[in-house]
C-alpha angles and dihedrals in degrees: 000000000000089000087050086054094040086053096045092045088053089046103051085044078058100058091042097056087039084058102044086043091049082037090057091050102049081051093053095039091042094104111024089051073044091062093036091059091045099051094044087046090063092033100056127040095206094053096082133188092227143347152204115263089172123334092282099051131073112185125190152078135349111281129237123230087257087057096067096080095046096049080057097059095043074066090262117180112167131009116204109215107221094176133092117242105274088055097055115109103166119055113214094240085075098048090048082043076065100045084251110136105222122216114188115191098180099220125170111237118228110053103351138118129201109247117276084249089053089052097053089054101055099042088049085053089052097053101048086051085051090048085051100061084252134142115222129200118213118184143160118176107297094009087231096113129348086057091045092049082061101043098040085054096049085049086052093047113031093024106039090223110154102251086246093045081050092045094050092040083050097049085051087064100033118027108190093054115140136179128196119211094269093052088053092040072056095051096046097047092061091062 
């Protein structure tokens, strides 16, 4: 039983020092994947900064201070953060001075997944702006998986869409969506 202990306590060591170690290279990488997104952005069409899922969801990269205006005037309503601090470029001040309701849900990029409670939050948000008649804009960095992991969950959910038929409705949208083995374990786990 010791030896059990001994094994789950080195594990979970593991995963910490996996995360700080993922966690100093999205730091590092931030900016220059930043500028990469941006250039490609302006070089090929097809490479947009965003794009429509339904009529009441926008899915895509994070916004500058200059996009929140025009994220007002797509009918905007609420934007769900999927970035950790350092990757926030908006404040939500700026978003309520708007009328646009912010939800930050603080997720690591590279590998990571938002909590299955966190999740929940920001799908059910999703769904009493739909009901509403409202867009929402749901973004992490590149808007490629941290976002996708929260709209393919609130297809699965809301939609009953199968998490592979949602995947592959989603891609159709957005081509460059990706998702790593914890955002589908995510995704699953909502079914």
């Amino acid at each position: 039983m010791a030896a059990e202990a001994a094994g789950r306590r080195g594990a979970a060591a593991r995963r910490k020092a996996k995360e700080a170690a993922v966690g100093a290279v999205a730091r590092v990488l931030f900016y220059p994947t930043l500028l990469y997104n941006v250039v490609r952005s302006k070089a090929q069409a097809e490479f947009r900064w965003r794009d429509e899922v339904d009529q009441f969801i926008l899915l895509g990269a994070v916004p500058f201070r200059r996009d929140v205006l025009r994220l007002q005037k797509l009918g905007v309503h609420g934007v769900i953060t999927l970035n950790q601090p350092f990757e926030t470029l908006v404040p939500s001040s700026m978003y309520q001075s708007r009328g646009i309701d912010h939800l930050v849900i603080p997720t690591r990029d590279y590998m990571f997944a938002p909590s299955l409670v966190d999740i929940n939050q920001a799908v059910d948000f999703i769904h009493r702006n739909a009901s509403s008649v409202k867009v929402t804009y749901i973004h992490c960095k590149a808007g490629r998986g941290r976002s996708t992991t929260i709209v393919l969950c609130y297809l699965v959910k809301y939609k009953k869409m199968a998490p592979e038929t949602a995947f592959e409705y989603v891609r159709s949208k957005r081509a460059r969506v990706l998702l790593t083995r914890s955002q589908w374990k995510s995704n699953a786990a909502i079914c």
